[in-house]
PASEBA-1860 file (N, C-alpha, C; in nm, 3 decimals):
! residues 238
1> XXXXXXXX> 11.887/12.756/7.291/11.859/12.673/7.407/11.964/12.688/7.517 ~ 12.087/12.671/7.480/12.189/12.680/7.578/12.204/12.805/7.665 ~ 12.138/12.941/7.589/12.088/13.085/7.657/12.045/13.092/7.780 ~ 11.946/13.000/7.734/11.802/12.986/7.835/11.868/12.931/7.957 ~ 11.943/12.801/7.935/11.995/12.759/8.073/12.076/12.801/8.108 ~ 12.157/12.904/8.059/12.271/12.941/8.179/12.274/13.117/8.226 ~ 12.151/13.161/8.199/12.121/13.308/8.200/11.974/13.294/8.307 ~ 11.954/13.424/8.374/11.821/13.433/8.483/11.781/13.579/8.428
9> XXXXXXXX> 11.676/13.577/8.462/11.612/13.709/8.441/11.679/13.812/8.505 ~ 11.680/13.916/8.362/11.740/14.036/8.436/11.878/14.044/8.460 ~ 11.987/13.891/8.441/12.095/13.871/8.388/12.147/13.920/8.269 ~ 12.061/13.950/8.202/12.185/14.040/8.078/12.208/13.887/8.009 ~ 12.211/13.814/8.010/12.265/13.648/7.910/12.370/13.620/7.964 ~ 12.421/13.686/8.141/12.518/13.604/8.176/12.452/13.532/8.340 ~ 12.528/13.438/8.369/12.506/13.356/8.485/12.509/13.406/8.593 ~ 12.369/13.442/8.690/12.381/13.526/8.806/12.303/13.428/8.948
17> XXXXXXXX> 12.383/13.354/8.991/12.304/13.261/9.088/12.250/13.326/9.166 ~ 12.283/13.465/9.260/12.215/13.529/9.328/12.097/13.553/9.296 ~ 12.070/13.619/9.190/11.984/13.664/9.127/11.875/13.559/9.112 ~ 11.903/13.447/9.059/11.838/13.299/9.039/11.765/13.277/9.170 ~ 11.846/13.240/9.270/11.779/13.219/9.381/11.680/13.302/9.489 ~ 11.698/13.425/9.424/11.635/13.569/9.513/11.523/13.556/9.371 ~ 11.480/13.531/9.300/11.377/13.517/9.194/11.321/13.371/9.222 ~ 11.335/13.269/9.337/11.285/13.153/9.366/11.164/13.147/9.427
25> XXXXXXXX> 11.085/13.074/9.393/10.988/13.011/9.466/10.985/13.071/9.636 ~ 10.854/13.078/9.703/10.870/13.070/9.837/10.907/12.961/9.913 ~ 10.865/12.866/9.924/10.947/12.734/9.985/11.090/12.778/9.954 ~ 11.149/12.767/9.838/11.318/12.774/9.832/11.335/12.885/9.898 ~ 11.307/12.993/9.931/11.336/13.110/9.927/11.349/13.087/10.107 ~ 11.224/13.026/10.147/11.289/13.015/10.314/11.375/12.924/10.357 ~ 11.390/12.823/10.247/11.528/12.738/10.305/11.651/12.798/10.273 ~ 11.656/12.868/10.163/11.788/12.978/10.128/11.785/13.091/10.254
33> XXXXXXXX> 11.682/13.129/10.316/11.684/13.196/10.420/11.773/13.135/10.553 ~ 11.665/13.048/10.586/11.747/12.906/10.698/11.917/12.889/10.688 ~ 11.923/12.855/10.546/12.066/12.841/10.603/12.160/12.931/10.579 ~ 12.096/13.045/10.497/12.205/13.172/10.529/12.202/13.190/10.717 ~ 12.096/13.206/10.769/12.116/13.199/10.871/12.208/13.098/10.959 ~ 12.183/13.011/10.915/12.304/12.921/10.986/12.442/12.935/10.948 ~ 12.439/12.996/10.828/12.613/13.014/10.781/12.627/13.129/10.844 ~ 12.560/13.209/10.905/12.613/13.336/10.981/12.646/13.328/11.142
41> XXXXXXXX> 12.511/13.244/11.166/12.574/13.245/11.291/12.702/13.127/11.297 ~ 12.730/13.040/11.229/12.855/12.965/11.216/12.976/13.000/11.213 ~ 13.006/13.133/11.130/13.109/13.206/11.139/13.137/13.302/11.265 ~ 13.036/13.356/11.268/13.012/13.402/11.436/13.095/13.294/11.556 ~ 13.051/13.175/11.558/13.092/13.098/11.647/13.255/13.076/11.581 ~ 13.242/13.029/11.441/13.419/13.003/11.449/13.500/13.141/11.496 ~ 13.460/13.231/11.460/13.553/13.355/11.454/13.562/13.379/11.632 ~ 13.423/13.366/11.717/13.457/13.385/11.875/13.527/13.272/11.910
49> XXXXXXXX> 13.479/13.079/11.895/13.601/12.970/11.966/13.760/13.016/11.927 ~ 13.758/13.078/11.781/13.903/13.049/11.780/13.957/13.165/11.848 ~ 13.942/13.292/11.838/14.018/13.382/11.969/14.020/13.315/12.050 ~ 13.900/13.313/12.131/13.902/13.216/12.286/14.020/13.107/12.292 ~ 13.978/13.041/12.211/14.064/12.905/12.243/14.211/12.914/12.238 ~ 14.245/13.022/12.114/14.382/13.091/12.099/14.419/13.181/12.272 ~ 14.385/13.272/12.285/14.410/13.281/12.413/14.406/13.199/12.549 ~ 14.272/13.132/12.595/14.336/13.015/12.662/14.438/12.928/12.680
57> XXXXXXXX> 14.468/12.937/12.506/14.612/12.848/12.534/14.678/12.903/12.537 ~ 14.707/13.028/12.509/14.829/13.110/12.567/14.899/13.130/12.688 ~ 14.749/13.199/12.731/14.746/13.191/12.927/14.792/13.095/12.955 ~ 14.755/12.996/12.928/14.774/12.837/13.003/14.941/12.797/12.961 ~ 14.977/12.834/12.883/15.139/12.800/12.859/15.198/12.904/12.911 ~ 15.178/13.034/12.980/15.216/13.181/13.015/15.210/13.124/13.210 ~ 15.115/13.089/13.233/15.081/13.062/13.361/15.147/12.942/13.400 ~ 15.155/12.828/13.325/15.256/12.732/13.345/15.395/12.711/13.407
65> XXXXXXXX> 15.422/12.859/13.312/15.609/12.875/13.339/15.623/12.943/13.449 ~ 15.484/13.056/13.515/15.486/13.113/13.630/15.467/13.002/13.735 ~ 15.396/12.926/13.735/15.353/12.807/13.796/15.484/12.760/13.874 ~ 15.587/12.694/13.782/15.688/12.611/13.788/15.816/12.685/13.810 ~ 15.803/12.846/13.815/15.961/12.888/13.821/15.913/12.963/13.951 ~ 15.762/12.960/14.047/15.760/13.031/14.178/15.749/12.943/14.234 ~ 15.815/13.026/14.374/15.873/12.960/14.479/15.741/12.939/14.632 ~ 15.610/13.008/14.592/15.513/13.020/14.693/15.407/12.964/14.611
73> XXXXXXXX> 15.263/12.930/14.616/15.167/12.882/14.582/15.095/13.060/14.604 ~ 15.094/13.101/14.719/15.020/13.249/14.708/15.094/13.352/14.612 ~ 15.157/13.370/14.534/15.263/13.424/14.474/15.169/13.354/14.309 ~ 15.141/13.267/14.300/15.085/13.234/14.205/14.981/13.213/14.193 ~ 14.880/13.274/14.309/14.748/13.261/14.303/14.717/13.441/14.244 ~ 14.808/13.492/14.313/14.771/13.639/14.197/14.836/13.647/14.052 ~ 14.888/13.554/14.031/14.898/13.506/13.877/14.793/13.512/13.846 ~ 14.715/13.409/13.903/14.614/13.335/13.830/14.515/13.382/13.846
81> XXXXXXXX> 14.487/13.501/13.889/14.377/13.630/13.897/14.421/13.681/13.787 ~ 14.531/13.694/13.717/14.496/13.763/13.572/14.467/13.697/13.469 ~ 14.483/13.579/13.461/14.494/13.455/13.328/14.336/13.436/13.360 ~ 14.280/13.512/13.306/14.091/13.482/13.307/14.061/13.371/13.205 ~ 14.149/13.370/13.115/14.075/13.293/12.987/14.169/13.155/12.988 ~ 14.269/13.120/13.134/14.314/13.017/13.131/14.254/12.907/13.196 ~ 14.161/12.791/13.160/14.132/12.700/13.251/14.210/12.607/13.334 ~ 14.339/12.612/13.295/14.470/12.567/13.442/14.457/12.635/13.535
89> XXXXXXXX> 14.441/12.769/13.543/14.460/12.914/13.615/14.353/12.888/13.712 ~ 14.231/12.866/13.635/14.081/12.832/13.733/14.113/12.726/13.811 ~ 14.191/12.643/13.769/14.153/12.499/13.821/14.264/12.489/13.899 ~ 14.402/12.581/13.894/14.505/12.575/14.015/14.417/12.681/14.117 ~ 14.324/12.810/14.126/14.245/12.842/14.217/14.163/12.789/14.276 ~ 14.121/12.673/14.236/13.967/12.590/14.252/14.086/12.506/14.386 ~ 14.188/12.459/14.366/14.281/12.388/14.433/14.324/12.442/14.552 ~ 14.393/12.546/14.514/14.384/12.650/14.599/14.346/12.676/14.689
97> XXXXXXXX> 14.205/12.711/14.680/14.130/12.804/14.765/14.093/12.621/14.876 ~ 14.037/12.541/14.813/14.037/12.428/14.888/14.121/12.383/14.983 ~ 14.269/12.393/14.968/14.385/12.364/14.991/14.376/12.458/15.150 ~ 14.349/12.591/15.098/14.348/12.696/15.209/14.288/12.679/15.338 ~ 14.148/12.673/15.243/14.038/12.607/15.391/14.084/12.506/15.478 ~ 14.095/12.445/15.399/14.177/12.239/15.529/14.274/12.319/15.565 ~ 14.408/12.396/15.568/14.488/12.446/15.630/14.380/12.510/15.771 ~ 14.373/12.626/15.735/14.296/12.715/15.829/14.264/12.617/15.948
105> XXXXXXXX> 14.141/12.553/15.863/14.056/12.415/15.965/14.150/12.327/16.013 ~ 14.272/12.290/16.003/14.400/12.234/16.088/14.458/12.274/16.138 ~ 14.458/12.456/16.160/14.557/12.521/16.272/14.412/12.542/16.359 ~ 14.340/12.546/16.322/14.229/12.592/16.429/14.220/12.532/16.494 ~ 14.225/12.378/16.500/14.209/12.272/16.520/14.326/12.166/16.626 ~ 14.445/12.280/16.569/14.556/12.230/16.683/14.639/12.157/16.590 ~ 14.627/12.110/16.506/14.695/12.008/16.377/14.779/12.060/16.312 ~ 14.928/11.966/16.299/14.994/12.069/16.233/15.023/12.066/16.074
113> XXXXXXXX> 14.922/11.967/16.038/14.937/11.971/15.888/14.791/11.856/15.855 ~ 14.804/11.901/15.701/14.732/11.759/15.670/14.767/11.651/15.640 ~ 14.606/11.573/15.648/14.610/11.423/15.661/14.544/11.366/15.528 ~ 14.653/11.250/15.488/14.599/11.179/15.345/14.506/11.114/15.410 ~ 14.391/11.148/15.271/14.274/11.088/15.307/14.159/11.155/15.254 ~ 14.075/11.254/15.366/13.966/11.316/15.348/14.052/11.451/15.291 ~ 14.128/11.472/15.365/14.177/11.646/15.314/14.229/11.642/15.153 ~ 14.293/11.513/15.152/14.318/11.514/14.987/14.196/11.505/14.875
121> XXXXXXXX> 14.090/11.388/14.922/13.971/11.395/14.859/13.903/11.521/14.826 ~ 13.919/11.593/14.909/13.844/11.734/14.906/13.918/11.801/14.773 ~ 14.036/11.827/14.802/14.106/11.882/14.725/14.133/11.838/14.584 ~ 14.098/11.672/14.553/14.076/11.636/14.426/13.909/11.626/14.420 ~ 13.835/11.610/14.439/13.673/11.703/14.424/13.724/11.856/14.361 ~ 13.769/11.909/14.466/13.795/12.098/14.401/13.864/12.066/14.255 ~ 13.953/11.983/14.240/13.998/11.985/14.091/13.919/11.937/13.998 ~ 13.856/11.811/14.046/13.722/11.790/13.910/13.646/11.876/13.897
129> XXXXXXXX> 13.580/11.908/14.032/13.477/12.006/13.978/13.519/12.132/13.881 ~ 13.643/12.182/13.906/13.696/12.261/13.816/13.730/12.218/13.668 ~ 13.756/12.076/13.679/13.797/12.048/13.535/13.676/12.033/13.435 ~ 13.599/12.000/13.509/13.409/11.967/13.482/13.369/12.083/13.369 ~ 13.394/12.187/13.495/13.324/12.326/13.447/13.383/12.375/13.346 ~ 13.519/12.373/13.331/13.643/12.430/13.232/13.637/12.378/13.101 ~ 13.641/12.246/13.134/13.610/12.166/12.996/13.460/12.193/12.954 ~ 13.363/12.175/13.007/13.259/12.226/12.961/13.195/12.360/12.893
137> XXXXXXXX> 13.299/12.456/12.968/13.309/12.612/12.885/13.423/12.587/12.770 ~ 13.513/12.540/12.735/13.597/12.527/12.616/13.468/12.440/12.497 ~ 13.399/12.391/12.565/13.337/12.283/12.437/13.207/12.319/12.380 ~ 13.211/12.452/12.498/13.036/12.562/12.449/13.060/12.598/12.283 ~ 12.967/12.563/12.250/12.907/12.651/12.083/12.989/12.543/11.999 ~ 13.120/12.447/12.050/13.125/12.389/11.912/13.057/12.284/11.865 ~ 12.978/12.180/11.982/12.867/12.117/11.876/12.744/12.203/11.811 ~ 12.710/12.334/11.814/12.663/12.362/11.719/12.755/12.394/11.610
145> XXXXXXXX> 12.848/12.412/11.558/12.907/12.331/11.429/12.889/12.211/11.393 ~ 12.890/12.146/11.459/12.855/12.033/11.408/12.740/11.983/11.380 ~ 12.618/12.058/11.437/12.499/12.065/11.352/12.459/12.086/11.242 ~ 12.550/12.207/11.216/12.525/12.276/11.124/12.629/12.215/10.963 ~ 12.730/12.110/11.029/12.802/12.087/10.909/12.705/11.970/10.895 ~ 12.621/11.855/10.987/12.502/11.723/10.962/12.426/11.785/10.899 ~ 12.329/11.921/10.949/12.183/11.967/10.880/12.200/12.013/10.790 ~ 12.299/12.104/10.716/12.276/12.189/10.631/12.300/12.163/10.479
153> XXXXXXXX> 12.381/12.014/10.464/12.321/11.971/10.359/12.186/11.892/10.325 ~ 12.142/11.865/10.388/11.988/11.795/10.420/11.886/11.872/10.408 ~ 11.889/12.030/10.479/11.839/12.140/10.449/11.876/12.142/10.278 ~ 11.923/12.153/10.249/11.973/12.206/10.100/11.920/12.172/10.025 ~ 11.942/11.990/10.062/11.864/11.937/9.985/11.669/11.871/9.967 ~ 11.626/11.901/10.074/11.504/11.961/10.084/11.442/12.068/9.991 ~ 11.539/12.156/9.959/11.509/12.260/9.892/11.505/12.202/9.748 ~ 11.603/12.136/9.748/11.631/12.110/9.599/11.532/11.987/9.562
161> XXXXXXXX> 11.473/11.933/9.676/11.346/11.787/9.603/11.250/11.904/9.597 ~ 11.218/12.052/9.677/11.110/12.130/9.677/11.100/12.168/9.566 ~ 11.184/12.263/9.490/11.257/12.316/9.344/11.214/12.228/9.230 ~ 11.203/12.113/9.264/11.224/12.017/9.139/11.114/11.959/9.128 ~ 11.007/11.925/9.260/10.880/11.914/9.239/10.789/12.056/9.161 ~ 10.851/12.138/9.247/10.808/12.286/9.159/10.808/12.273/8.987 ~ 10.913/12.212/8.980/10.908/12.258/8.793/10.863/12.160/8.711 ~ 10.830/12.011/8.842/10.786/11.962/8.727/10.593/11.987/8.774
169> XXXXXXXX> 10.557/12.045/8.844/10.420/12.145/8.882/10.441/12.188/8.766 ~ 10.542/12.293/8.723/10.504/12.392/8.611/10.498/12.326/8.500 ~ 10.600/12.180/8.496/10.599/12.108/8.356/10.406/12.036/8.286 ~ 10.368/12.035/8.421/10.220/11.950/8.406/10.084/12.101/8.392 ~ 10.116/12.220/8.424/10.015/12.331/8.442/10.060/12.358/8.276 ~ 10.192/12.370/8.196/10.197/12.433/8.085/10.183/12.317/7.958 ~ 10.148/12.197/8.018/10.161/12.067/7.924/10.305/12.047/7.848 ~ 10.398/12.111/7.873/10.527/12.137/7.779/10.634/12.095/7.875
177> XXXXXXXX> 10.760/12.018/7.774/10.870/12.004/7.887/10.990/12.070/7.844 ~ 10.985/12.182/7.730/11.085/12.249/7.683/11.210/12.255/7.794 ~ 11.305/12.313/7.724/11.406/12.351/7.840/11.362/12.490/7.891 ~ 11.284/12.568/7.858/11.282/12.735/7.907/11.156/12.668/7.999 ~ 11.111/12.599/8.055/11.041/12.572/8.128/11.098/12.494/8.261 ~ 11.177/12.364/8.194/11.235/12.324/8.311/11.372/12.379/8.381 ~ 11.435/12.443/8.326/11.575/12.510/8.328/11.558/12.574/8.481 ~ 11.493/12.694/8.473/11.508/12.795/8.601/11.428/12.724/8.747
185> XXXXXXXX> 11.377/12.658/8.697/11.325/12.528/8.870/11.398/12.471/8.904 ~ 11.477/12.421/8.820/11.601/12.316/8.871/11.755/12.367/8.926 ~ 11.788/12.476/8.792/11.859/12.547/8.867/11.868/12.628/9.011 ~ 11.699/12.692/9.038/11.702/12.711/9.197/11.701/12.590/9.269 ~ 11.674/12.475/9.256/11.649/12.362/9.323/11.810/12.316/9.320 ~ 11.918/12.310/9.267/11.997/12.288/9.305/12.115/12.356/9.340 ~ 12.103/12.488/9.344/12.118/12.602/9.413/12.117/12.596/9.561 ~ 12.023/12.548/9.634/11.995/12.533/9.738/12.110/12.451/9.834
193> XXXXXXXX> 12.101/12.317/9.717/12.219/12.241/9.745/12.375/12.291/9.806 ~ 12.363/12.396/9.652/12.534/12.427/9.659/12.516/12.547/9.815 ~ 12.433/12.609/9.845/12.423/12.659/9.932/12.433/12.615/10.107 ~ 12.352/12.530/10.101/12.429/12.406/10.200/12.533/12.380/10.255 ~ 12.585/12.311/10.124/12.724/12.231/10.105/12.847/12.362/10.182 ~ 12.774/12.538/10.118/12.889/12.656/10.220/12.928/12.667/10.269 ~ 12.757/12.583/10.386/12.731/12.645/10.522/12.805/12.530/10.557 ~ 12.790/12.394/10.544/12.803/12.286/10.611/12.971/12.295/10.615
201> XXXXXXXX> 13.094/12.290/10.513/13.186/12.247/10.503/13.237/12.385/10.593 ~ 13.305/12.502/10.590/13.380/12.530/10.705/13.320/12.514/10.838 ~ 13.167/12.480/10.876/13.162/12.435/10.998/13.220/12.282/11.022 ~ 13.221/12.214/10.947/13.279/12.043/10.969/13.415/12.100/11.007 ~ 13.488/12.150/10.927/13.670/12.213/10.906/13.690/12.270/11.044 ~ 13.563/12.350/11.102/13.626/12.404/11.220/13.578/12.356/11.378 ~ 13.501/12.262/11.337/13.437/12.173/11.448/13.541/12.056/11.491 ~ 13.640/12.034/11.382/13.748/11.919/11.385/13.824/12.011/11.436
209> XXXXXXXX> 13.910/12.150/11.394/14.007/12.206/11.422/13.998/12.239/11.572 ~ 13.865/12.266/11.612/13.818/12.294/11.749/13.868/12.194/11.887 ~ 13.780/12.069/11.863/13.771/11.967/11.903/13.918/11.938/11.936 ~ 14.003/11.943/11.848/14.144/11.899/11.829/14.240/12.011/11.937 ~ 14.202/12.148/11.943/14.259/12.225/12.034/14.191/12.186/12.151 ~ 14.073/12.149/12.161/14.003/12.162/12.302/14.104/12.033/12.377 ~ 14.112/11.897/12.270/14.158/11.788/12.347/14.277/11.840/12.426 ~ 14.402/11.886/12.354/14.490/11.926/12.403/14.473/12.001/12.507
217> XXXXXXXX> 14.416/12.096/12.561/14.337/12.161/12.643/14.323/12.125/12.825 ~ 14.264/12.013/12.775/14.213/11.914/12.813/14.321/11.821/12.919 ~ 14.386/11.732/12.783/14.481/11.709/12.845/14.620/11.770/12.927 ~ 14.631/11.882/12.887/14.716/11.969/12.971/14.649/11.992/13.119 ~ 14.550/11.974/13.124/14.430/12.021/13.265/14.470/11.922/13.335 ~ 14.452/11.796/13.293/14.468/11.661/13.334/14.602/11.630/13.356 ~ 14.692/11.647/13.303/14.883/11.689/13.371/14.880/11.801/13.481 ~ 14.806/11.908/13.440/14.845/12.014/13.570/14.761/11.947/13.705
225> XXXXXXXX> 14.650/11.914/13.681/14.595/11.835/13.830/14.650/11.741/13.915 ~ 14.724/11.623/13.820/14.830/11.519/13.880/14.954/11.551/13.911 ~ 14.993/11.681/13.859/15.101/11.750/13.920/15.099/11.852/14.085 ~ 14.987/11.925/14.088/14.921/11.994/14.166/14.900/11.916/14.318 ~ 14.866/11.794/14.281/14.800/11.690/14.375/14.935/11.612/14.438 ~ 15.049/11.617/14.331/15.184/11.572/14.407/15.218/11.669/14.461 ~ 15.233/11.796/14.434/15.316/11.886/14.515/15.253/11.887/14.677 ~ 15.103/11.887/14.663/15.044/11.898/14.797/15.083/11.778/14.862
233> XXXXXX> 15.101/11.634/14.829/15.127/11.573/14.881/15.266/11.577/14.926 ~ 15.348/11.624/14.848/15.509/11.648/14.922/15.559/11.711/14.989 ~ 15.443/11.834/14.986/15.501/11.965/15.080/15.373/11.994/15.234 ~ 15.244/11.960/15.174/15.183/11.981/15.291/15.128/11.827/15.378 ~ 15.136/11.774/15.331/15.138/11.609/15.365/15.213/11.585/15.510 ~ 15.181/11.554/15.626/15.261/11.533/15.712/15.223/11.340/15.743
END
């Protein structure tokens, strides 16, 4: 008896879950499909956020120190033409280029500087809208981790109430409830489970680890803007 349950066809009398589950039912067989698919593209996404996010923060601590040890704002706008993957970098250009225009439009104008007020508004608009967009590209693809760490035990286990209705189908077609009858239904039926549980747990692990770099991220964006927004006020402020 004990054979029967821990051996699959074509196992030789030892324990081959692959094998078990690729010998399953069709229902199981497309939810074992489903969430292999989701455990692939999951790793896909952890393996692209974390470069990304690893470099962003690089740039962004690399561009910082250029930031704060130059002596011109244009001097550090071709900085920040190379730091592509820094969202400070975007968001001191987004400032920038705003900053530029109201200049221009105040010598044209006869003015010899700007005025708190509208010219600053503008220029904190140019920084949200930049922080908007920035933060919104740092936070692409990781709630699908987190789909995938909610659905994919639920998926799993779908499979495994499918599996288990299955065998007891076979328990009522053969009138018998031996173990060589119920054994290999249940085992794919909870198979499914442990399959799940794969997909689901390093996406939870890296949807937190994510989240947790993005904040920081984040908040560094939110220091460089209130910093950005004093300097203009101290130096071009009349």
């Amino acid at each position: 008896m004990s054979t029967v349950l821990l051996s699959a066809p074509g196992s030789g009398g030892n324990f081959d879950l692959l094998q078990l589950l690729l010998g399953a039912s069709g229902m199981v067989r497309g939810v074992l499909f489903l969430l292999v698919c989701l455990s692939i593209i999951g790793w896909y996404v952890i393996g692209y956020k974390w470069f990304y996010l690893q470099r962003a923060q690089g740039e962004s601590l690399r561009f910082l120190e250029q930031f704060w040890q130059a002596k011109r704002l244009d001097a550090v706008y071709q900085e920040a033409e190379a730091k592509r993957r820094s969202p400070i970098a975007h968001m001191f250009k987004a400032g920038y280029v705003e900053l530029s225009k109201l200049q221009k439009a105040k010598e044209a104008g006869g003015s010899g500087g700007l005025h708190e007020g509208g010219e600053m508004e503008n220029v904190e608009r140019a920084l949200r809208r930049a922080y908007t967009s920035e933060s919104t590209h740092l936070e692409s693809m990781i709630p699908f981790l987190a789909t995938v760490g909610s659905a994919a035990p639920f998926i799993g286990l779908f499979g495994t109430v499918v599996g288990i209705i299955d065998s007891f189908h076979s328990i009522a077609n053969q009138g018998s409830a031996n173990l060589a009858t119920v054994a290999p239904g249940i085992a794919e039926a909870l198979g499914t489970t442990a399959v799940g549980l794969v997909a689901a747990v390093p996406a939870v692990m890296a949807f937190n680890f994510f989240q947790r770099k993005v904040k920081v991220l984040t908040a560094e964006m939110d220091s460089f803007a209130n910093d950005f927004l004093n300097i203009v006020k101290r130096h071009f402020l009349r």
